[in-house]
C-alpha positions in Angstrom: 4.7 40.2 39.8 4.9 37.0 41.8 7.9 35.4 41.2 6.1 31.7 40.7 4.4 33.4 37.8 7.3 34.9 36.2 9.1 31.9 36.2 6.7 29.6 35.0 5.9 32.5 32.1 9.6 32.8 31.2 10.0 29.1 30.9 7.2 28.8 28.8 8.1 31.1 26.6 11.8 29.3 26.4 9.6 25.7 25.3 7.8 27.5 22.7 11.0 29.0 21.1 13.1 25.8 21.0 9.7 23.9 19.5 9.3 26.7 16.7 12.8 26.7 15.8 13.1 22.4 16.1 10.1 23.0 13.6 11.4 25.3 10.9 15.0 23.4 11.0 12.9 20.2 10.1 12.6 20.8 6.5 12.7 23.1 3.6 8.8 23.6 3.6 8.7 24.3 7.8 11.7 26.7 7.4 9.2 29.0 4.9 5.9 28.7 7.4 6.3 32.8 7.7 3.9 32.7 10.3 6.8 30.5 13.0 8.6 33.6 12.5 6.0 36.1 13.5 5.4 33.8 16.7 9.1 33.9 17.9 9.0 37.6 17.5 6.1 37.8 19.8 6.8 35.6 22.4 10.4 37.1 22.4 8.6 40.2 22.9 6.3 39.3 25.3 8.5 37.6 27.1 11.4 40.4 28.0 14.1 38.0 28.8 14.3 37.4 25.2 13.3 40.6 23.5 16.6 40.8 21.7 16.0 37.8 19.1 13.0 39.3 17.7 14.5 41.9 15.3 16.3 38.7 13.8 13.1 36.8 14.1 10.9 39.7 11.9 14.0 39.7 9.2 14.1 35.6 8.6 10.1 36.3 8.3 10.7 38.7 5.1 13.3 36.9 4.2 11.5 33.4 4.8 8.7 35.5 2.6 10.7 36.2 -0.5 12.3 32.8 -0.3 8.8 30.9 -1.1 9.0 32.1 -4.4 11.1 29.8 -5.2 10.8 26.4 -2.8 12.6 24.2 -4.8 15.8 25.8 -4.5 14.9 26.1 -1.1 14.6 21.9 -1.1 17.7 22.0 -2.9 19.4 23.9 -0.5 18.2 21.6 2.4 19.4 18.7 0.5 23.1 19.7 0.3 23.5 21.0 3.4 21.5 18.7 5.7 21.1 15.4 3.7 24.2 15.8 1.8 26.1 17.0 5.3 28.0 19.7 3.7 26.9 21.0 7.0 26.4 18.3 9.4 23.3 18.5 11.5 24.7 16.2 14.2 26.4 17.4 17.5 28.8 14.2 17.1 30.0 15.4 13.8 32.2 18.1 15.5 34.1 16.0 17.9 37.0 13.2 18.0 35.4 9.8 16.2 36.7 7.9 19.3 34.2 9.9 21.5 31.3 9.6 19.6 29.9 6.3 21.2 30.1 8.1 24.4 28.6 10.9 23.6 25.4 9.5 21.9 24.7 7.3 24.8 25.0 10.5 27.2 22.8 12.6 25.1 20.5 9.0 24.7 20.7 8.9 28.8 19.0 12.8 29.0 15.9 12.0 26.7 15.4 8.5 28.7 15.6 10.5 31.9 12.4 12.1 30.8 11.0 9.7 29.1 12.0 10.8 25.5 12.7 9.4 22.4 13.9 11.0 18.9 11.5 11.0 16.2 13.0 9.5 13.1 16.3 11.2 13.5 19.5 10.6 15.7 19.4 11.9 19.1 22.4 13.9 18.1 20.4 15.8 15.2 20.0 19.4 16.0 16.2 19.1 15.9 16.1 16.3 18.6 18.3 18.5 20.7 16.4 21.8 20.0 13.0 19.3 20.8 14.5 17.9 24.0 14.8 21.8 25.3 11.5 22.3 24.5 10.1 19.2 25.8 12.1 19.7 29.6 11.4 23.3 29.6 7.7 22.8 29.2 7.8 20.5 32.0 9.9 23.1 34.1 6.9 25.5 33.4 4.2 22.8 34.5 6.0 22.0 37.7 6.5 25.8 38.7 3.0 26.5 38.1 1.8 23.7 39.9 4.1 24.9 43.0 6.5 21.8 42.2 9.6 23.1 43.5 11.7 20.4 43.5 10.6 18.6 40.2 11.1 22.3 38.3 14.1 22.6 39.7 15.3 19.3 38.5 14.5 20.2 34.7 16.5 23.7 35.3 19.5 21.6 36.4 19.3 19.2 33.5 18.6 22.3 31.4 21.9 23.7 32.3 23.6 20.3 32.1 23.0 19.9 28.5 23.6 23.2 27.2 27.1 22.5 28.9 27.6 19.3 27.6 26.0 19.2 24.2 23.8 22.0 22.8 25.4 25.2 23.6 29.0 23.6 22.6 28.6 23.3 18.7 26.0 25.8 17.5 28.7 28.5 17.3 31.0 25.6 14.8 27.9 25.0 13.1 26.2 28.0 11.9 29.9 28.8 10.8 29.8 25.8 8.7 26.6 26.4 7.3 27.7 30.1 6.5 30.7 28.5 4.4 28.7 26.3 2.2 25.5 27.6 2.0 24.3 29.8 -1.1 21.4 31.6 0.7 21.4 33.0 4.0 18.2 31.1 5.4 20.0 28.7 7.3 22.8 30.2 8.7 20.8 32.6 10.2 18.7 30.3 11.7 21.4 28.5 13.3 22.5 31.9 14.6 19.2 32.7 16.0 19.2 29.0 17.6 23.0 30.2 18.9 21.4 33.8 20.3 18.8 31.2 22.3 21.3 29.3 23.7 23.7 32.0 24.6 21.2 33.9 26.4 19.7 31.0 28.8 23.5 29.9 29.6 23.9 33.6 30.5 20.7 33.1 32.5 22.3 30.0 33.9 25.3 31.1 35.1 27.2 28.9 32.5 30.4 29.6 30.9 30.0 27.5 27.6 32.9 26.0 26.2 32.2 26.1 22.9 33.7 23.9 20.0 35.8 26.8 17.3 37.0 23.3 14.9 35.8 20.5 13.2 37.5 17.4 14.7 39.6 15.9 11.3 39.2 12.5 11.0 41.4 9.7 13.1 42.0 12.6 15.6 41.6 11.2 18.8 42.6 15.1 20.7 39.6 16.9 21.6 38.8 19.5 19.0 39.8 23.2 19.9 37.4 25.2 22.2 37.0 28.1 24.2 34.8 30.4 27.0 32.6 32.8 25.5 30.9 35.2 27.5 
């Protein structure tokens, strides 16, 4: 297959599986829409290069399933972890307080470069980020298949650049925060599948993510711990 094609497929596929997971981490009612699930499992299918999320995709499906039973504990749920912050949803509540000026403006800076702008929540919010991957991967896929070299090449790079900088440092510290507190297993395991997503395309990338492993305590001006996962 012509490799033009396969790279505008595969980041295609990429913008649809950040959009259907920015989607069902945007409320308790999305995060039960059994068919999002079934999607991701196909186009992880489909797609090859991410074949290996869609086992977990079909089991948060059933599970997403039995859950709707009962919605309100679901609300409940979404309410203490993501409302309440038992679980912070926001990349800036995992580092040093004295960064967290500077690092809003950066991540402010990457959806300006494209012409972005958070919906209703803080550009730090794991939807916004999960949204902007979508967004600059969708334009990665129009550019390729247009034969754009350079301007595809330019939303791979910033791809890359905000995996290494903001996304792919804090989903690990997260879904391990979310697994501590929460009383169901519907979000921690979509924060691991949202994890899996990342850690494959900075394996794709040829990143070495240095990933955040402690929350940041409060007054601490050090950078929290982190380490290279492979």
């Amino acid at each position: 297959m012509d490799t033009q094609i396969v790279e505008c497929a595969t980041s295609l596929a990429r913008a649809e599986l950040y959009a259907i997971l920015a989607r069902v981490l945007a409320g308790p009612a999305q995060c039960l829409e059994t068919a999002l699930y079934r999607d991701f499992g196909r186009i992880a299918a489909e797609s090859g290069t991410y074949g290996p999320l869609k086992d977990e995709a079909a089991a948060l499906e059933s599970l997403a399933r039995d859950l709707s039973k009962d919605p309100r504990r679901v609300a409940q749920e979404y309410t203490s972890l993501f409302d309440k912050t038992k679980a912070p949803p926001y990349e800036t509540s995992y580092i040093p307080s004295v960064r967290v000026t500077q690092e809003l403006a950066d991540i402010s800076a990457f959806f300006r470069a494209f012409g972005l702008r958070p919906r209703g929540e803080r550009p730090d919010h794991i939807v916004s980020e999960l949204e902007w991957m979508s967004v600059v991967c969708l334009k990665e896929s129009i550019a390729a298949g247009n034969d754009k070299v350079e301007e595809a090449a330019i939303c791979r790079q910033a791809q890359a650049k905000f995996l290494q900088d903001h996304l792919g440092r804090w989903l690990r510290i997260y879904r391990s925060l979310l697994e501590g507190e929460a009383t169901i297993p519907l979000y921690p395991r979509l924060a691991g599948l949202a994890h899996a997503l990342v850690r494959i395309d900075a394996r794709d990338l040829g990143l070495e993510l240095e990933e955040i492993t402690e929350v940041a305590r409060s007054g601490d001006p050090d950078v929290p711990r982190c380490g290279t996962t492979r």
